[in-house]
C-alpha positions in Angstrom: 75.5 224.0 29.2 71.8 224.9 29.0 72.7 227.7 27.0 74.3 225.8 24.4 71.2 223.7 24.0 68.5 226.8 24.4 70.9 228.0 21.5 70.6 224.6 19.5 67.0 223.8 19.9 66.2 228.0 18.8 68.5 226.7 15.8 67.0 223.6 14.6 63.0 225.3 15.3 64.1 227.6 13.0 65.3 225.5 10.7 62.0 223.0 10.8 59.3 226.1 11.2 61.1 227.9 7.5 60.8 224.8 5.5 57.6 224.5 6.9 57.8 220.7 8.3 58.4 219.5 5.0 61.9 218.0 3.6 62.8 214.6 2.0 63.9 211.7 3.5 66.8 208.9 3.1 63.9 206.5 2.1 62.0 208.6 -0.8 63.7 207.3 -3.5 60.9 206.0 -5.7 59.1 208.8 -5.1 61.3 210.1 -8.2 59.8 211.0 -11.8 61.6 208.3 -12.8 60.0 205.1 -13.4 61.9 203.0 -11.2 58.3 200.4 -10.5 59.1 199.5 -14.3 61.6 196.9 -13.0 60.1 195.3 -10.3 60.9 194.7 -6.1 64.4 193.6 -6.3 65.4 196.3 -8.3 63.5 198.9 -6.2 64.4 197.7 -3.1 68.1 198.3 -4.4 67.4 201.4 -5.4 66.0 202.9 -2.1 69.2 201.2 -0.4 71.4 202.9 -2.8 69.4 206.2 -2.6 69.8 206.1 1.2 73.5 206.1 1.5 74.6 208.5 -1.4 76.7 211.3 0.2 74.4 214.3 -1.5 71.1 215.6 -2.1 70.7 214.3 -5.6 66.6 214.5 -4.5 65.9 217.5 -6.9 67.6 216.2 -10.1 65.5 213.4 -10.3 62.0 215.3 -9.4 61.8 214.2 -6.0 60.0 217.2 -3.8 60.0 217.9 0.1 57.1 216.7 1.4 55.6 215.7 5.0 55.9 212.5 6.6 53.2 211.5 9.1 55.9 210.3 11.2 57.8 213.0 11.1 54.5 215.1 11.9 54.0 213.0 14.9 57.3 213.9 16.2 57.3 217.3 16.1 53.7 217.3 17.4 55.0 215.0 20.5 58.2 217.4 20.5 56.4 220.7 20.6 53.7 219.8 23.1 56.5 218.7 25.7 57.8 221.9 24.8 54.7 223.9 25.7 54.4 221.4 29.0 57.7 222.3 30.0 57.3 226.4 29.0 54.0 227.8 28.6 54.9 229.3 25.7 52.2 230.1 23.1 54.7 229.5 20.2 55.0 226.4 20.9 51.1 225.3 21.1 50.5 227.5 17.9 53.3 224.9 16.5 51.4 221.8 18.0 48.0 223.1 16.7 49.3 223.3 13.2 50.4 219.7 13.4 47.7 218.3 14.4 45.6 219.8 11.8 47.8 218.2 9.3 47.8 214.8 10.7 44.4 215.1 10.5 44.4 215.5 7.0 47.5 212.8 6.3 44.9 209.8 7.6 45.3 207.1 5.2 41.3 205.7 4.3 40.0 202.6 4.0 40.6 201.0 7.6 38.9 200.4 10.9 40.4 202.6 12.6 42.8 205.8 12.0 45.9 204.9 10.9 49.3 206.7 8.7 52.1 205.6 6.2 54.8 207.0 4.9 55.0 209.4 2.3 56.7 207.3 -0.1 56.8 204.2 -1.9 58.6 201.3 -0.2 60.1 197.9 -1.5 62.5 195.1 -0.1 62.8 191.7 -2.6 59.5 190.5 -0.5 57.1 192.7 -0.5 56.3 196.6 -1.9 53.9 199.0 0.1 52.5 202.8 -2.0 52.5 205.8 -0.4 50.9 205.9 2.5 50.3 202.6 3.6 49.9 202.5 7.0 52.1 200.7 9.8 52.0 199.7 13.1 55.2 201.8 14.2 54.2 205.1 11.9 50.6 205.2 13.8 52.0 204.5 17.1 54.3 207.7 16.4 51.3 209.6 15.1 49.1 208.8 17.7 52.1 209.6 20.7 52.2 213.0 18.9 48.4 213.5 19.8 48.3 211.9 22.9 51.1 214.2 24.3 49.0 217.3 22.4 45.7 216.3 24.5 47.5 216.2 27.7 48.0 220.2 26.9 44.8 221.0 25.1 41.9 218.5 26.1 40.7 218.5 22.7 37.8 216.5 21.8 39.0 215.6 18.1 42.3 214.1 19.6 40.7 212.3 21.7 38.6 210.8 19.6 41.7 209.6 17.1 43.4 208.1 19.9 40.1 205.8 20.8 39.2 204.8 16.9 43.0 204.0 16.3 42.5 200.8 18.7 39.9 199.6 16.2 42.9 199.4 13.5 45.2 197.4 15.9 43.2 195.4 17.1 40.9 194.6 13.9 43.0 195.3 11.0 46.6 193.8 12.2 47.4 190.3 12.0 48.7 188.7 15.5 51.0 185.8 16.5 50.1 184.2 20.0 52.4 181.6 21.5 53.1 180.6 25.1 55.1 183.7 26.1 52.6 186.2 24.5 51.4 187.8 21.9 53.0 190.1 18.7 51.4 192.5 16.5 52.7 192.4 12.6 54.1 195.5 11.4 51.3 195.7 8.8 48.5 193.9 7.9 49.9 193.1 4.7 51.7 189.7 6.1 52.2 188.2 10.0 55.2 188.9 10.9 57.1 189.0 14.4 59.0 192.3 14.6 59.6 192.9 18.8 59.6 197.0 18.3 56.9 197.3 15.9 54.5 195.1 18.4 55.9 197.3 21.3 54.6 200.0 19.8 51.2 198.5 18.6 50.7 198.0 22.2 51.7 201.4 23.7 48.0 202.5 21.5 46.1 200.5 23.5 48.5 201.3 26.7 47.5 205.0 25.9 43.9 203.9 25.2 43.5 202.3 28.8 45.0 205.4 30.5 41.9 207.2 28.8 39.3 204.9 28.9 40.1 202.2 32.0 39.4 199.4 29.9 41.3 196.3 31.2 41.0 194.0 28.6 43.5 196.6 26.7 45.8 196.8 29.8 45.5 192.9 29.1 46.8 192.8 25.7 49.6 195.2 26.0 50.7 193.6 28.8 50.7 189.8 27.2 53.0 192.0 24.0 55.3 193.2 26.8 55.6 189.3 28.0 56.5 188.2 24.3 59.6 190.4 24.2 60.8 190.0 27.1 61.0 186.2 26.6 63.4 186.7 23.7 65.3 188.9 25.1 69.0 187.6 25.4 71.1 187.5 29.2 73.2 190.2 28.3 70.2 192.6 27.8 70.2 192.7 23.8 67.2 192.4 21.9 67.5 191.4 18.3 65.1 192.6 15.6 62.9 189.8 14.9 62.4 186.2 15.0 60.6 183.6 12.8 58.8 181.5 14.9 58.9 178.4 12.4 62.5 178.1 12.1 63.4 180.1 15.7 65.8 181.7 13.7 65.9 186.0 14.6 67.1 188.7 12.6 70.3 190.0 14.6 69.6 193.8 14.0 70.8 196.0 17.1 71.0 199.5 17.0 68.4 202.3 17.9 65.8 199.7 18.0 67.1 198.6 21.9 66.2 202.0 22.9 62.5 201.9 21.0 62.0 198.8 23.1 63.1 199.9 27.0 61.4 203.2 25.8 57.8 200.7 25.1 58.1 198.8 27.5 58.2 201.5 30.5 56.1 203.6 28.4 53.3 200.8 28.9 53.9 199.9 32.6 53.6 204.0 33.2 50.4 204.3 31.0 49.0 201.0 32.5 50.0 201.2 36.2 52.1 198.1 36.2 54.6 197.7 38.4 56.0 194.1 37.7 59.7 193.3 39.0 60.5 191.1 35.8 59.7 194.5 33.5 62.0 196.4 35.9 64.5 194.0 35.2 64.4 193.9 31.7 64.4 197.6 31.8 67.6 197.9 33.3 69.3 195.0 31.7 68.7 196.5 28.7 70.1 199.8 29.7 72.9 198.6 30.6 73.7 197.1 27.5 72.4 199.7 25.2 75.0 202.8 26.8 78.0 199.6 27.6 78.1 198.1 24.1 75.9 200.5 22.0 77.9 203.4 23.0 81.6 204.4 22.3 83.0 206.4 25.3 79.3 207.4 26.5 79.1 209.5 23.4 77.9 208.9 20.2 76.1 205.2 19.2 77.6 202.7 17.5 75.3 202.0 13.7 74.7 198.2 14.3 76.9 196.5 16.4 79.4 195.5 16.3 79.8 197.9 13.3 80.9 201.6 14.6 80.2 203.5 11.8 78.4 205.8 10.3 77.5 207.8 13.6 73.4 208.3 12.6 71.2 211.1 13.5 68.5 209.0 14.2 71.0 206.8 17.0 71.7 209.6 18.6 68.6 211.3 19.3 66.9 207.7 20.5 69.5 207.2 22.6 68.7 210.9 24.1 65.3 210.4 24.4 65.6 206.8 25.8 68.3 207.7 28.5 66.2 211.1 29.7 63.3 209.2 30.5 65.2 206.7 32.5 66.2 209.3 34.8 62.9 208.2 37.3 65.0 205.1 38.0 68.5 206.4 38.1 69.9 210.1 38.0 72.9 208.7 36.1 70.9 208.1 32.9 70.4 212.0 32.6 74.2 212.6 32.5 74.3 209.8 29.8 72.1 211.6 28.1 73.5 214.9 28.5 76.9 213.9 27.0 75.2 212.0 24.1 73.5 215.7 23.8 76.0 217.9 24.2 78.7 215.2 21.7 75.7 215.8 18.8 75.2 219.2 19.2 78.6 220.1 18.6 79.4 217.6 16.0 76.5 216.9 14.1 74.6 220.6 14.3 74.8 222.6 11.0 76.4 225.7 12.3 74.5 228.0 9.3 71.0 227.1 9.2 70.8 224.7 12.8 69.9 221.2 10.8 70.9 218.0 12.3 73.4 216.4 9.7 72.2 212.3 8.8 75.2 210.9 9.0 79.0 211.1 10.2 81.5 208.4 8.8 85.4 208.3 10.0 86.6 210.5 7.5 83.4 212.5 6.1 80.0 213.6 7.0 76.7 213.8 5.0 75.4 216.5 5.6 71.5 216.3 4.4 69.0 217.7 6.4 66.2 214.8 6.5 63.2 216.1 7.7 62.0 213.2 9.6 65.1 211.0 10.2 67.0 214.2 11.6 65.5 217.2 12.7 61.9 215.8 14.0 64.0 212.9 15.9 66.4 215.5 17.1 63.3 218.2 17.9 61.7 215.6 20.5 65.3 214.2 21.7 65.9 218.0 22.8 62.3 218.5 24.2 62.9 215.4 26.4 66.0 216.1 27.9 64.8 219.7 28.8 61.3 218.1 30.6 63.4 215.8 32.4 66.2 218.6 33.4 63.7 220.9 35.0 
């Protein structure tokens, strides 16, 4: 069995260090030569849906290049740094070192703090962000990815990110504060109340606080934890989001229920809390995520209740999430195994060791995103192996 997944994660490295991190993504639509701002949100936002869920790599037909995501960047940079925690090897720090010079580059200018974006143009019929416009969730992935490489180098520069990037949470994003809490916006673009998204804002100043021991940071992650957790349903679901002048929530559940247990004990790790109504929550939602997310322990469900298609990014969430639960209960490392083990051998390109997007009932597409698959898939391997050892 570890053989097997030596054998995959040598595969998929291989893979990600020959294209040289770059590679397109099932959002990067607009970033075609084709004109497609000419007719307006609506039309662009159908677009990118469209784009995402064509069954092959039309990308280079229409002028779209591989590229690097910040995201994606952070991932690998968290994925190969647990790597080198877990090894020693210099490969893998020579890999993180290269990262992190090119995050460095990929900061998007013009706010308080360091922040990323995504490297392409995105629409829905409401609103319509460039390139790079930066987000609460692609920063907090970013800034993960350099947290985990200064744990293994020390490195001033690093450090020094991490620290400024409060200054864009806390100045530049727009916050909604009720009695339960408080929630971050996605972007500063419009106030919005997205439970993930704030999570993640909050794990910054989590990881800020385990640096700098300033409580008023512990304080404010804490009151973002207290705002989920009071919408979180009896069963152990989150939904998506809620808008707070109607109470009305946007019932999204998929891989977002493992970004959530995965903040939430992130933050009470980083922050020294131990608080039995976190625990609770924690395992609630465990419990619901492998019981009605998964079907027979092995591969996620898309959104329930819908089973398919079987995505790439599901899977490796659901690794990652389960592997660091294993401090509370060894059983969550077997779940994670088989979720593991059911992915490598039915969603691992045998040829070139990509991670294939997508698997419906009766076909698979078989693209290779750079960020949606392989960097997810990178860190979901590099966490199972630091929690196995």
């Amino acid at each position: 069995m570890d053989k097997i997944i030596d054998q995959a994660l040598l595969k998929l490295r291989y893979y990600i260090e020959n294209e040289e991190n770059r590679g397109y993504d099932p959002y990067d639509i607009l970033n075609s030569v084709i004109p497609f701002s000419l007719f307006g949100k609506y039309v662009q936002s159908l677009t990118i849906q469209a784009g995402k869920r064509i069954p092959f790599n039309f990308r280079p037909l229409i002028g779209i290049k591989k590229d690097y995501n910040p995201k994606g960047i952070g991932l690998l940079l968290s994925g190969y740094s647990i790597l080198y925690q877990t090894y020693q090897k210099q490969e893998y720090l020579e890999q993180a070192q290269q990262l992190f010079q090119l995050l460095k580059k990929l900061v998007t200018p013009g706010y308080s703090g360091p922040c990323w974006g995504y490297n392409f143009v995105w629409a829905n019929p409401v609103k319509k962000l460039p390139k790079y416009y930066p987000s609460v969730v692609v920063t907090s992935f970013v800034i993960k990815g350099i947290y985990e490489y200064f744990n293994i180098t020390k490195d001033d520069e690093a450090i020094k990110l991490i620290e400024s990037s409060t200054n864009y949470i806390l100045n530049d994003i727009p916050i909604t504060e009720n009695e339960n809490g408080i929630c971050f916006s996605y972007t500063d673009i419009i106030k919005d109340t997205c439970y993930n998204a704030s999570l993640l804002a909050a794990e910054i100043l989590a990881i800020n606080f385990s640096l700098t021991g300033n409580i008023e940071l512990k304080k404010i992650a804490l009151s973002a934890i207290n705002f989920v957790l009071a919408y979180q349903k009896i069963d152990g679901r989150w939904n998506y989001s809620i808008d707070l002048s109607t109470n009305n929530e946007d019932e999204q559940i998929d891989f977002h229920q493992g970004f959530i247990i995965e903040s939430i004990r992130n933050i009470m790790s980083l922050t020294g809390t131990i608080d039995s109504r976190y625990l609770e929550s924690i395992q609630k939602g465990a419990i619901f995520y492998y019981k009605e997310q998964t079907v027979n322990g092995v591969f996620l469900k898309y959104r329930l209740p819908k089973i398919y298609p079987i995505d790439i990014h599901n899977q490796a969430q659901a690794i990652i999430t389960f592997s660091n639960l294993v401090s509370y209960d060894k059983k969550y490392l077997d779940y994670a195994n088989s979720i593991l083990m059911w992915t490598i051998e039915n969603m691992q390109n045998k040829h070139n060791g990509s991670f294939f997007y997508r698997k419906r009932k009766h076909f698979v597409n078989k693209i290779p995103f750079m960020r949606w698959g392989q960097a997810w898939m990178l860190l979901a391997i590099a966490t199972y192996i630091s929690q196995s050892k």
